[in-house]
PyMOL commands that place a pseudoatom at each C-alpha (Angstrom):
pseudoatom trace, name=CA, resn=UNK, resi=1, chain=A, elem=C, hetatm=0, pos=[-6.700, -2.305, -0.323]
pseudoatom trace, name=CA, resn=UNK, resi=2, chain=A, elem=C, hetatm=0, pos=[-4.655, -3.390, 2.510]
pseudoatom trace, name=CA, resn=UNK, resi=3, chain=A, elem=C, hetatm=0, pos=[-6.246, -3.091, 6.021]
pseudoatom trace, name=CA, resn=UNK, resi=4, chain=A, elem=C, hetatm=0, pos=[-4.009, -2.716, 8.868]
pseudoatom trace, name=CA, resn=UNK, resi=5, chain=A, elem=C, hetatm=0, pos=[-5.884, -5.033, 11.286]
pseudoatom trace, name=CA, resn=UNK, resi=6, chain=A, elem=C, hetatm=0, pos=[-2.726, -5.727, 13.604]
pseudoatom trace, name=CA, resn=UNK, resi=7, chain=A, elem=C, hetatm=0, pos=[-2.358, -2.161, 14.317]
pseudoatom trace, name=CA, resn=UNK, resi=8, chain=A, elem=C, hetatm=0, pos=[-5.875, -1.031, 14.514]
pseudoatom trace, name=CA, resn=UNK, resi=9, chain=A, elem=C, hetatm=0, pos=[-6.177, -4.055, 17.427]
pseudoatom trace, name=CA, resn=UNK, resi=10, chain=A, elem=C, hetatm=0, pos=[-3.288, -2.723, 19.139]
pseudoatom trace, name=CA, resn=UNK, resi=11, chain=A, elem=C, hetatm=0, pos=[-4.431, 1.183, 19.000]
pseudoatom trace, name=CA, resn=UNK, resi=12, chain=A, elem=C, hetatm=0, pos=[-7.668, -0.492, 20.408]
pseudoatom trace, name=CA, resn=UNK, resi=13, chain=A, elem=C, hetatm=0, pos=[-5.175, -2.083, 23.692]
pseudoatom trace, name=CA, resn=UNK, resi=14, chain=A, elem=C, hetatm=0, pos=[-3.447, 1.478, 23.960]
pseudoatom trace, name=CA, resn=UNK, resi=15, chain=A, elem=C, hetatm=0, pos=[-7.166, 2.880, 24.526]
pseudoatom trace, name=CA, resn=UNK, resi=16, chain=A, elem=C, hetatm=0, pos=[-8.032, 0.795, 27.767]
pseudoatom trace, name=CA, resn=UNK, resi=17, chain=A, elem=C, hetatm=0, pos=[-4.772, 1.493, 29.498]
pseudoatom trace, name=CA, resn=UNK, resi=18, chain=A, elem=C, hetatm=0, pos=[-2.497, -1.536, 28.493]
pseudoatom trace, name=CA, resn=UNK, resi=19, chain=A, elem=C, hetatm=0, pos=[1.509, -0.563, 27.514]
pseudoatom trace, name=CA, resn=UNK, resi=20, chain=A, elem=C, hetatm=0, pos=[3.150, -2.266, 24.443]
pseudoatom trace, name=CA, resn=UNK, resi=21, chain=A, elem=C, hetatm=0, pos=[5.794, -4.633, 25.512]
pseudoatom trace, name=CA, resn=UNK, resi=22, chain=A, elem=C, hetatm=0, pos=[7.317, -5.656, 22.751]
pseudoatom trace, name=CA, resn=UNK, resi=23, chain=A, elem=C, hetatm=0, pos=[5.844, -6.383, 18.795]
pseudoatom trace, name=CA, resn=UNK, resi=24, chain=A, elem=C, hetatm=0, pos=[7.045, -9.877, 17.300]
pseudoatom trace, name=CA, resn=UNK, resi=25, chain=A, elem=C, hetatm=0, pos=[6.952, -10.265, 13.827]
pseudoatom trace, name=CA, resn=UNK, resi=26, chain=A, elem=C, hetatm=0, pos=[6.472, -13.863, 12.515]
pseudoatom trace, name=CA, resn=UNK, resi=27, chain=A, elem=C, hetatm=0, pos=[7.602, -14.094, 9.010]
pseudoatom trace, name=CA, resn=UNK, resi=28, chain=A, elem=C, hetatm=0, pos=[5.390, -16.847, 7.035]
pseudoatom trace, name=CA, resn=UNK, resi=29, chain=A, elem=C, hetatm=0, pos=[7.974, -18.479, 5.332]
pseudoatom trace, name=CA, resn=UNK, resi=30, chain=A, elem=C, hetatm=0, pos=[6.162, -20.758, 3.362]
pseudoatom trace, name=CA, resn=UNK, resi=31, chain=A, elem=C, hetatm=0, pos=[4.044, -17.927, 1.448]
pseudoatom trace, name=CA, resn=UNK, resi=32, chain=A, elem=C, hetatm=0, pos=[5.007, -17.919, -1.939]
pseudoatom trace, name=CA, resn=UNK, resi=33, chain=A, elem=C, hetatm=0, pos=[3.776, -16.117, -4.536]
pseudoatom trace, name=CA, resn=UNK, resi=34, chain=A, elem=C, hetatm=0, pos=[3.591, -19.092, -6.804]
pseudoatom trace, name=CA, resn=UNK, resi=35, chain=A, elem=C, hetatm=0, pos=[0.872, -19.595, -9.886]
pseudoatom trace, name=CA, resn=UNK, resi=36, chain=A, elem=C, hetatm=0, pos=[-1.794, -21.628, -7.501]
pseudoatom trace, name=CA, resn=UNK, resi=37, chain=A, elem=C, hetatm=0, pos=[-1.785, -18.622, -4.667]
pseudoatom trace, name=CA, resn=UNK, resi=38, chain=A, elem=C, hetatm=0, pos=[-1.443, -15.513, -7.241]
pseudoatom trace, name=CA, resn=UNK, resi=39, chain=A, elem=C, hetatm=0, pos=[-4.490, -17.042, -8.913]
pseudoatom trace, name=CA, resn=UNK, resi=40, chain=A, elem=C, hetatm=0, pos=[-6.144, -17.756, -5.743]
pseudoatom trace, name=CA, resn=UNK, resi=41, chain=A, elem=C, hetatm=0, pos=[-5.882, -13.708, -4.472]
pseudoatom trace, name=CA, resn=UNK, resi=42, chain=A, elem=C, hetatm=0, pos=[-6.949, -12.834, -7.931]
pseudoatom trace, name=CA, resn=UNK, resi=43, chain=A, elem=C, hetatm=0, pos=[-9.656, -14.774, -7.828]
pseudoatom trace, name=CA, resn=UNK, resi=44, chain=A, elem=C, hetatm=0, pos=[-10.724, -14.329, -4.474]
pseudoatom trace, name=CA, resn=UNK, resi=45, chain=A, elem=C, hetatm=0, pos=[-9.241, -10.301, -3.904]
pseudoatom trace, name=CA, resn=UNK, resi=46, chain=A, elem=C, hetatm=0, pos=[-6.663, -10.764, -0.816]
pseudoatom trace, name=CA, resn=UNK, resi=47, chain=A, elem=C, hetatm=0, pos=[-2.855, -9.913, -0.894]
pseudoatom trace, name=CA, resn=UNK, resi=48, chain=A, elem=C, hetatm=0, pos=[-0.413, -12.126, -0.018]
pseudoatom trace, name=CA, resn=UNK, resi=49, chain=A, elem=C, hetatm=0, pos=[1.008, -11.000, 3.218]
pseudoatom trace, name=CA, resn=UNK, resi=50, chain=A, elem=C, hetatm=0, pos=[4.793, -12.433, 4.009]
pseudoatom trace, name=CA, resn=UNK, resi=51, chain=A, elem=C, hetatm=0, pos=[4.689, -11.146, 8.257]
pseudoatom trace, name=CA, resn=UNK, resi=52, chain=A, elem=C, hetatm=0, pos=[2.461, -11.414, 10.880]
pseudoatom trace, name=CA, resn=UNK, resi=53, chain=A, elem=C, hetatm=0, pos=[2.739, -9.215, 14.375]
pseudoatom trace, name=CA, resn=UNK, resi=54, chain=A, elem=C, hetatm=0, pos=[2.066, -10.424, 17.950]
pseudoatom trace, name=CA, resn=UNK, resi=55, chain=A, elem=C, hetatm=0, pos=[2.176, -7.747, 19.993]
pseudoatom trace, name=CA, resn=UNK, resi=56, chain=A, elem=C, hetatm=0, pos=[2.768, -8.451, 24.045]
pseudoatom trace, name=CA, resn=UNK, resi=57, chain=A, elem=C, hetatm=0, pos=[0.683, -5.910, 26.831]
pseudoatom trace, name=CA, resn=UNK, resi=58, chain=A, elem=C, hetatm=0, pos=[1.071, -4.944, 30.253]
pseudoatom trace, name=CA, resn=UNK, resi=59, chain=A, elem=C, hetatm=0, pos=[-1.616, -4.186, 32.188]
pseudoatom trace, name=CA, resn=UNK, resi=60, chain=A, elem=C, hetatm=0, pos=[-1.107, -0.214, 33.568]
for i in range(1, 60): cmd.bond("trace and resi %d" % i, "trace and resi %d" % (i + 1))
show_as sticks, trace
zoom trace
């Protein structure tokens, strides 16, 4: 099960009076789903995720 961690944090910043900015997502280029890493989340039960988000605040 995928948890939505970036989005949960952000939710958290949107609680204590901070505005989104702006949401950068990082693609992870160099994640491939090749036999070592599809073994790997098998073996140790995570997905492969191909994007990260940085999200940017301002203070209200």
């Amino acid at each position: 099960m995928y948890q939505p961690l970036a989005f949960k944090v952000m939710e958290r910043f949107l609680k204590v009076w901070f505005a989104l900015k702006e949401d950068i997502i990082k693609i992870q280029h160099n994640c491939k789903a090749t036999w070592f890493w599809v073994n790997k989340s098998k073996d140790y039960n995570f997905l492969l995720i191909m994007h990260e988000h940085l999200f940017v605040f301002k203070k209200l």
